[in-house]
N, C-alpha and C positions, 0 to 999 in steps of 0.2 A: 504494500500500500504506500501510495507516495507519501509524503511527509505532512501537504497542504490538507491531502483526504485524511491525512490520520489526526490532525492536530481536532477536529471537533468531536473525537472519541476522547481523545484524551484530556482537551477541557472539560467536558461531561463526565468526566471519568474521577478528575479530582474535585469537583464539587460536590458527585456521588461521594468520594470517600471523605470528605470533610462534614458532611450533613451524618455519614454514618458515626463516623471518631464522634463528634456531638452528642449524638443520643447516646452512645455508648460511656462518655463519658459521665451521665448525666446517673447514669448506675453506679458509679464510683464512688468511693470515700469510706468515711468510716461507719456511716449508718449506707449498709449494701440495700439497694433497691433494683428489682428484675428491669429487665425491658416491659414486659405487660405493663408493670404499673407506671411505668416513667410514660410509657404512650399515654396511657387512662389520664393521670391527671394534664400533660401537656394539649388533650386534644378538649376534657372536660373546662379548661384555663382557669383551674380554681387554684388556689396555694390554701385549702381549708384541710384538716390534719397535718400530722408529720410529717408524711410523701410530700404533701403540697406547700407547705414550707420551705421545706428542704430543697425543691426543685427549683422552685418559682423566688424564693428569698435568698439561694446560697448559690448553686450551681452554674443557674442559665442565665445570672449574670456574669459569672465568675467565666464560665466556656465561650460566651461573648465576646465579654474582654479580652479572652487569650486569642480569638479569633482576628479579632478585628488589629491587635495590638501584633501576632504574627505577620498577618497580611501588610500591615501598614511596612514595617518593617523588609519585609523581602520585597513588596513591590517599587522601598526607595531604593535599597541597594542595587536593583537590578539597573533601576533609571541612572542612578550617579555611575555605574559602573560604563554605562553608555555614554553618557554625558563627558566623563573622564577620557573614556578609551584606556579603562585600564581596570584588572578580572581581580586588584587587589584593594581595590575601595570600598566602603562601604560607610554606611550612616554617618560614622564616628569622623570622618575624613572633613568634613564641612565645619566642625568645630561645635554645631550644633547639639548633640549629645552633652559634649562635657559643660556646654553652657547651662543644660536645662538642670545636668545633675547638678549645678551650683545654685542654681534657683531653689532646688526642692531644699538642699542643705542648708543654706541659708535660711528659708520658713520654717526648719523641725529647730531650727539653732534657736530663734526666735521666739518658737510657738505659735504660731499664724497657726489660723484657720484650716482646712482640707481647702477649704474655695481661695482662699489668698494664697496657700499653699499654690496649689496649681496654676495659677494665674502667673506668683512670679517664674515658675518651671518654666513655663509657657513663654511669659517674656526674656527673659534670657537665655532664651534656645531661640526665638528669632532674634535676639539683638547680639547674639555672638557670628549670624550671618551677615549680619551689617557691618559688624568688625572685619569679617573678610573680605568683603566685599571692600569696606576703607580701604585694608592693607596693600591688594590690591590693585586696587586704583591709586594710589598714590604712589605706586613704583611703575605706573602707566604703560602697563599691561595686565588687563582682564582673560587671560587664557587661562588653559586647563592647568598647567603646572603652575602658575603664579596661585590661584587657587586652591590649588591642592597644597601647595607651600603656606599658603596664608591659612589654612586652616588645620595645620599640623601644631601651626603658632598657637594662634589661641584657642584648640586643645590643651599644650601643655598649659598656655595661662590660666585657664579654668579648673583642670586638675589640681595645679596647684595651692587653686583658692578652695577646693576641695578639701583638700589636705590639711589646708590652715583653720575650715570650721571643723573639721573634724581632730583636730589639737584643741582647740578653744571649747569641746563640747564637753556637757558633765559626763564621766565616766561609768557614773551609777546607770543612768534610764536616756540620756540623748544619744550620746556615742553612738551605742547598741540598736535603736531606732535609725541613725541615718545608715550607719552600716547595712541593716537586716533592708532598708529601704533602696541603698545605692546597688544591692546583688537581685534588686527584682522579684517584684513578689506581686500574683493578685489575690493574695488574701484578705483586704479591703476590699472587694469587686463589689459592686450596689448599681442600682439602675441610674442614678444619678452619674456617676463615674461612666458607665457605658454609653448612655448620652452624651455625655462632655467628648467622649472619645469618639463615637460614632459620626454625628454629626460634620468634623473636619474628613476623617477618613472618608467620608462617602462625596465627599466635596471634591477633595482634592485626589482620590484615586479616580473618579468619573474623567476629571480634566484632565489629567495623566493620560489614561484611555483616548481619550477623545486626540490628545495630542501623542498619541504612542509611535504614526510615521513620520513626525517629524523627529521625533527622539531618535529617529533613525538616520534621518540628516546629520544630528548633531555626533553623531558617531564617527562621523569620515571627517577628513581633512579641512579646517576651516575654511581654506581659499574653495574647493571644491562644495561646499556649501552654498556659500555668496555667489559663488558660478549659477547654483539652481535657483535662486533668489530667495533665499531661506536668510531672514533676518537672527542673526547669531545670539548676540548682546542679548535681546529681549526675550528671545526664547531660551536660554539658558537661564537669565535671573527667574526669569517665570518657572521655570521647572525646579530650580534650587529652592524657591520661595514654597512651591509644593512640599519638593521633599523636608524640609526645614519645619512646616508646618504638622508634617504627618510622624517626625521624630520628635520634637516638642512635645505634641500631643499627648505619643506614647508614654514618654518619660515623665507626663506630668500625673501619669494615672494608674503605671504602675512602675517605676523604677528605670533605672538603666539597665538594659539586656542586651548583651554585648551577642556573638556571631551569627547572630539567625540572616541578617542583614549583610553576612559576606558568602555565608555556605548556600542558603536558598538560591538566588540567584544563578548560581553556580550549577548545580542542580536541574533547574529548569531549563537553562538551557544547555546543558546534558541531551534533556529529554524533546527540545520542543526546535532546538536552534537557538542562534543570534537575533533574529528578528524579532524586533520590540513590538510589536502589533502580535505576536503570539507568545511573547516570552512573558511581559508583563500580568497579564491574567492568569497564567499559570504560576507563575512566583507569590502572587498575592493569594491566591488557594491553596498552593505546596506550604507558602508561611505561617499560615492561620492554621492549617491541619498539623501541621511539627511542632505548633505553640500549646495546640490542646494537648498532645500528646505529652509533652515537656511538661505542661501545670498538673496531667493527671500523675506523674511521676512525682513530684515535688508533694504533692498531698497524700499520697498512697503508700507509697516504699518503705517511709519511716513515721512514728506520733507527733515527732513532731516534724512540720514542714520547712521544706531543705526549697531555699530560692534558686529563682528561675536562674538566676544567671550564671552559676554553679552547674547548671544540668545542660545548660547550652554551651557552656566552654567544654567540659566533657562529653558531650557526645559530638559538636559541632569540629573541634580540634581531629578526632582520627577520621570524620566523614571528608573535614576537607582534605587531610593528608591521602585520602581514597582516590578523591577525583582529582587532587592534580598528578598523582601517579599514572591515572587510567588514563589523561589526556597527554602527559608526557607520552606513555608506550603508545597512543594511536595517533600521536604526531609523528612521532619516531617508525612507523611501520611504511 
């Protein structure tokens, strides 16, 4: 089967198994519930007993959130990976991430609110993209490597402010909260929380989609761009401003979760090719389904629960050392 006839089996295919991981997850935990009952109460839509509690107040927020927060995740890495021209970027590269972890640390430093909390997550993961963007531009070249240079920067500058609320924090009860917070965790999930999250993800992965062939312009040579008349500048900040928006998000709802946003991508196009108009929808379904799977693990394994981003360096570290062996030996053949 060619590739173009195969790819709408295997979009269907991973939607099927992300709706199946779902339900399935939704049986999980430490109060075990059948599949019979988990359909009854989700198709009944009541949370009235334990089952309906449990589902509707704990779960199918919580499997939402990892959905939506995988997805968001693999379908930027895949975009900046394109965006770059380079298979070793991912989220953290834009400087974005470490800006928003210093927002969340700074509000637990504090004591803010969950909603101020998140807010300044949120504004200093887009205002550490205007730093780059400054840096940037002020050495008056906006390319891929001045970018990736300027956002390697302040990376380290936000870590480092990382570092210093996490020296200044009490030892007894803050410490131990930004830490348990900084390695990702959706053991806060609430429908409030998956709102806050949903609403930009459905935003800005749609206009990702909608602009996924030009993502494919932005992949070739800039002179050859501008040859097809493909305006560079504004569609790169516009795609940055996406992805910046849909990392912020993450990080403002459940932590910093480091490799899902370098191995997904990776992965799907394994599976699907380089082409952004098929890779992207498949990255952000491969993301959300490896995220369920990741939180079912982190709440299951052990009593008490071990963060997400503990379980994504360990399994994400030997999946990548996988594929880039298997693409060395079928380059090398």
């Amino acid at each position: 089967m060619r590739p173009n006839n195969r790819y709408p089996l295997l979009h269907g295919g991973f939607i099927v198994l992300t709706v199946f991981l779902a339900l399935s997850s939704l049986c999980l935990g430490q109060y075990r519930l059948s599949l019979s009952e988990v359909t009854t109460q989700l198709l009944a839509f009541s949370s009235e007993g334990t089952a309906g509690q449990i589902i509707w107040s704990v779960r199918l927020p919580r499997i939402l959130l990892a959905l939506l927060a995988g997805g968001a995740l693999g379908l930027c890495g895949a975009v900046l990976q394109g965006v770059f021209r380079n298979p070793l970027v991912d989220p953290h590269i834009i400087g974005v991430t470490s800006g928003s972890a210093f927002g969340g640390t700074l509000a637990i430093l504090l004591g803010f609110s969950p909603l101020l909390m998140m807010t300044s997550t949120f504004g200093f993961g887009l205002g550490a993209l205007v730093l780059v963007w400054l840096i940037a531009t002020l050495q008056g070249r906006e390319n891929t490597l001045m970018l990736i240079l300027s956002g390697i920067i302040i990376s380290g500058f936000f870590a480092a402010l990382v570092s210093l609320m996490q020296y200044m924090a009490d030892t007894e009860e803050t410490l131990p909260n930004i830490v348990f917070w900084l390695l990702g965790s959706f053991a806060t999930a609430n429908w409030h929380k998956v709102t806050l999250l949903a609403v930009p993800v459905t935003l800005t992965t749609t206009l990702l989609l909608l602009l996924r062939w030009r993502i494919n312009l932005l992949a070739l040579d800039e002179n050859e761009a501008l040859a097809l008349g493909v305006p560079i500048k504004p569609l790169r900040r516009g795609v940055l401003v996406c992805c910046a928006i849909l990392v912020s998000s993450q990080v403002a709802v459940s932590g910093s979760i480091a490799w899902v946003g370098l191995v997904i991508p990776h992965l799907a196009r394994l599976l699907v090719g380089a082409d952004h108009r098929r890779l992207l929808p498949v990255a952000f379904w491969l993301g959300g389904g490896f995220m369920i799977v990741v939180d079912d693990l982190a709440r299951t394994v052990t009593q008490v629960e071990i963060p997400i981003g503990i379980i994504t360096a360990l399994l994400g570290a030997p999946v990548f050392a996988a594929l880039l062996i298997h693409n060395n030996r079928r380059n090398t053949r």
